[in-house]
N, C-alpha and C positions, 0 to 999 in steps of 0.2 A: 589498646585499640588502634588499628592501622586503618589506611583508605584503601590495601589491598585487600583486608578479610570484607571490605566492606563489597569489593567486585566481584568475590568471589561468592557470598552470599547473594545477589544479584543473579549471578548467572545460574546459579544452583536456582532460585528460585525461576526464572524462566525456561531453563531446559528439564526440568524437574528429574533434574537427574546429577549426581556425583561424577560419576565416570564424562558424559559431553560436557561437564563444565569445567572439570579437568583436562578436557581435550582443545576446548576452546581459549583458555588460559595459557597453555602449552605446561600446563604442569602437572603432576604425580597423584593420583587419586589420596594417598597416603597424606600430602600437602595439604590439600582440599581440605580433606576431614577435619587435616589437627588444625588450619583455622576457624574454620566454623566450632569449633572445642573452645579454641581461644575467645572465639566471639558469645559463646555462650557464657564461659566463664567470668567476662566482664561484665554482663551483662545477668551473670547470676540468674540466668532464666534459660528452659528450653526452647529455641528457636524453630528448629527444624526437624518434625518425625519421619525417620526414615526407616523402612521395611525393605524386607530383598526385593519388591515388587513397587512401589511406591516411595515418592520422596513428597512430603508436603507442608506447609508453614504451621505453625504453631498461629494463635490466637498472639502470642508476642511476637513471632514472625511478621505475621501480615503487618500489626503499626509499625516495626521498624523500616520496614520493604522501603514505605515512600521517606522516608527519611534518609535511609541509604540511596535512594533514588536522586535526594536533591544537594548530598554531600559527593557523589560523584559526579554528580553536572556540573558544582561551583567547583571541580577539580578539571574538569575539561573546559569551562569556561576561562579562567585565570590559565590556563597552557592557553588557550587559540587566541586569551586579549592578549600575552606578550608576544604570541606568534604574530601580531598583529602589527604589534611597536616595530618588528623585526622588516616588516612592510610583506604580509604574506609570501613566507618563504618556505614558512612549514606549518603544520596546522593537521587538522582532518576535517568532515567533514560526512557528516549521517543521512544519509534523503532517503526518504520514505513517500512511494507512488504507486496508485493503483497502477491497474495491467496497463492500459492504454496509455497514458503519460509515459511510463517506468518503460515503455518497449517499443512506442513509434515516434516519441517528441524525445526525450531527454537524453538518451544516448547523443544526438548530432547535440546539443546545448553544450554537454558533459565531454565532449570530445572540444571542443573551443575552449569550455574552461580549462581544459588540460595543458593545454597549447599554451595558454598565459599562465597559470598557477601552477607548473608543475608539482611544486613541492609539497600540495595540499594532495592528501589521501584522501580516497573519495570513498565511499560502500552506499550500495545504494538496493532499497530492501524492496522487493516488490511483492504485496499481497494486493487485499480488497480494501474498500475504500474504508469500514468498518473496523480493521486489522488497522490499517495507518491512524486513522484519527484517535485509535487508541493509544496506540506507540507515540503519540504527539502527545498523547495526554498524560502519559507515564515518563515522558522526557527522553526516551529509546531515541529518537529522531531529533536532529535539528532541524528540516523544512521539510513537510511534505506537498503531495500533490494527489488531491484526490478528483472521482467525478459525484461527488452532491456532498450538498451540506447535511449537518445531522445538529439535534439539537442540544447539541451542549455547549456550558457557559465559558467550557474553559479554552475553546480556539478561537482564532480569528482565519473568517475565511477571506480568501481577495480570487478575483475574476482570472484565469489565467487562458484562457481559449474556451472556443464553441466548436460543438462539433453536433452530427446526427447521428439517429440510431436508425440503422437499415438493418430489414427483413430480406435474408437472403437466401437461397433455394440454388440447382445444381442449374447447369445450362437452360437445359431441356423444359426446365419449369416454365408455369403460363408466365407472362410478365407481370399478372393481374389478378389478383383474387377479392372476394368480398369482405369485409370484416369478418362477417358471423361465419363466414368458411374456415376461418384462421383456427378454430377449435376442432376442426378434421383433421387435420394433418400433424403427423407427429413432430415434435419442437424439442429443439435441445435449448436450454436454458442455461446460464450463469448461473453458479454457487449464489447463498443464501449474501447480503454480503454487499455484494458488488455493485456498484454503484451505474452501469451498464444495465442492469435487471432491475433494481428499484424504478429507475426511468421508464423503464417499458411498462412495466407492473403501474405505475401511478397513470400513466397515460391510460390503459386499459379500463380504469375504474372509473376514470370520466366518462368512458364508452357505455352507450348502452345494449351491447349487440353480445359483448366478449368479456368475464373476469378472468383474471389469472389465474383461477382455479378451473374455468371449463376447459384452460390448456392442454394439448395432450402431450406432456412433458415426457418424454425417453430416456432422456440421462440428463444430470448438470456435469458442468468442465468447466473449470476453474480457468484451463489454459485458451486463450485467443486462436494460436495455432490448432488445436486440435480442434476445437470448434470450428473451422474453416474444414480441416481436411475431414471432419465424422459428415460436414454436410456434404462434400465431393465425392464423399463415399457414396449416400443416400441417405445416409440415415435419416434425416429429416429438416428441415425447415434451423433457421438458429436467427435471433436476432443481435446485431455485431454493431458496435462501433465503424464509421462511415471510412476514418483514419484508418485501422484494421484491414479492412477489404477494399481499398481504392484499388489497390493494385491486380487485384484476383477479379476484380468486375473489370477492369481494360483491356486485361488477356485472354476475357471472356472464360477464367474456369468458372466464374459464381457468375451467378445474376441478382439484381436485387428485386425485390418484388414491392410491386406498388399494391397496399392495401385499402381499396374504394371504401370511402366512412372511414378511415383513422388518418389526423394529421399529422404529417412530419413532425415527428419526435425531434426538439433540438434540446441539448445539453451543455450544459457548460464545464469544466475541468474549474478547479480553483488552486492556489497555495496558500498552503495553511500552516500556523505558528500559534505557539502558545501566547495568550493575550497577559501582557504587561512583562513578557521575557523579552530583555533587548537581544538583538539579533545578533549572531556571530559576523566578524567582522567576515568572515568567508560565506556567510548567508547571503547578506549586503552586496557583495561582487558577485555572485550568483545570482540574484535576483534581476542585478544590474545586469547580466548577460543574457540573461530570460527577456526584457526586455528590446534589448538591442533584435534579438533574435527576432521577437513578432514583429518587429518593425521592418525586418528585412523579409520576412517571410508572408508580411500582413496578416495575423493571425489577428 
């Protein structure tokens, strides 16, 4: 038994597939196989059923997954503690952020940390807020940053910024509409997910005018960007993170639209960490620059 069949196993079981977990290893599909062969043999059990069409865990796959999960974390932990002894010189370093964090705030942070830490390699994954606090909870991530809390026992969330959710329409739009009008007009929405659409959606249900269901939804878009440019197109009405569109409301391509009967949506972004995992020593200096940052930024 090695801790490489164990990464290899890993990656197979996330990309569900031979061939991209070969590819992301940087090694020979032929490799792949004859470890997980090796790993089954020790293990005198089938791990992994795999069909020309399908790759998927065995019933002894699935209990070993998180086991394997928490023997290659205590193997990136003991490398980043003596990267540490070393006074962060090398290291890596995992974050995990919804859209909004992952593409209007963490870039300028990530770009300061670089400037002091060069040595530390950074990969930084950006889905939904739903997608992160999983990948937190499976160990994928060392910090992430999402926008809402969810209710499981196993993160800890912390405050990281406040932001609003604007209703935004093309120039030409009134500046003003009614609540119970908001169900006429076509809406593009945020994927299932996302922490940007939960927010609107729970606001809405305190309303008594509008549910998320009388919505008249035209497509979901994952992406921030394309959500901005479907609404410049016309397609319809979108509700956006405030960060997002500051800039395209000053240049005057969007406008935001004030909706009479619904209060300003505010929201908050959090960082989030597995509860009783101590913290990479490169989490800790991150953290600490997160901080510095909202102090000069006043976030």
């Amino acid at each position: 038994m090695d801790l490489r069949h164990f990464e290899t196993f890993l990656k197979i079981a996330e990309h569900r597939s031979f061939t991209k977990a070969a590819e992301d290893l940087c090694l020979t599909q032929p490799t792949v196989s004859k470890q997980i062969v090796d790993l089954e043999r020790f293990f005198e059990v089938k791990l992994i059923d795999r069909t020309k069409r399908t790759v998927a865990l065995t019933k002894a796959g699935e209990i070993l997954i998180g086991y394997a999960r928490d023997l290659i974390g205590l193997k990136k932990d003991a490398v980043e503690a003596i990267a540490s002894f070393k006074g962060l010189k090398m290291g890596s370093i995992v974050i995990g952020a919804s859209t909004i964090p992952g593409t209007y705030i963490l870039p300028k942070v990530l770009s300061m940390f670089k400037k002091k830490y060069d040595g530390i390699g950074i990969k930084l994954i950006i889905s939904d807020t739903k997608n992160i606090i999983e990948k937190m909870e499976e160990g994928v991530i060392d910090i992430g940053f999402v926008g809402a809390k969810s209710p499981t026992g196993k993160i800890d969330f912390k405050k990281f910024v406040e932001d609003t959710i604007a209703v935004i329409a093309p120039p030409e739009f009134p500046g003003t509409i009614p609540l119970k009008d908001l169900k006429e007009y076509p809406l593009i929405a945020r994927e299932s997910g996302s922490g940007t659409r939960n927010n609107f959606e729970s606001s809405l249900k305190k309303s008594k005018h509008v549910s998320p269901e009388d919505l008249k939804v035209v497509a979901e878009l994952t992406d921030t960007e394309a959500i901005k440019e479907a609404v410049k197109a016309g397609m319809g009405l979108a509700y956006i993170s405030n960060m997002a569109v500051a800039a395209d409301m000053s240049s005057g391509k969007l406008k935001r639209v004030s909706i009479e009967g619904f209060p300003e949506i505010r929201r908050s972004f959090f960082i989030i960490a597995r509860k009783g995992k101590t913290a990479l020593p490169q989490v800790r200096a991150l953290t600490e620059m997160i901080d510095t940052w909202r102090k000069h930024e006043k976030m």
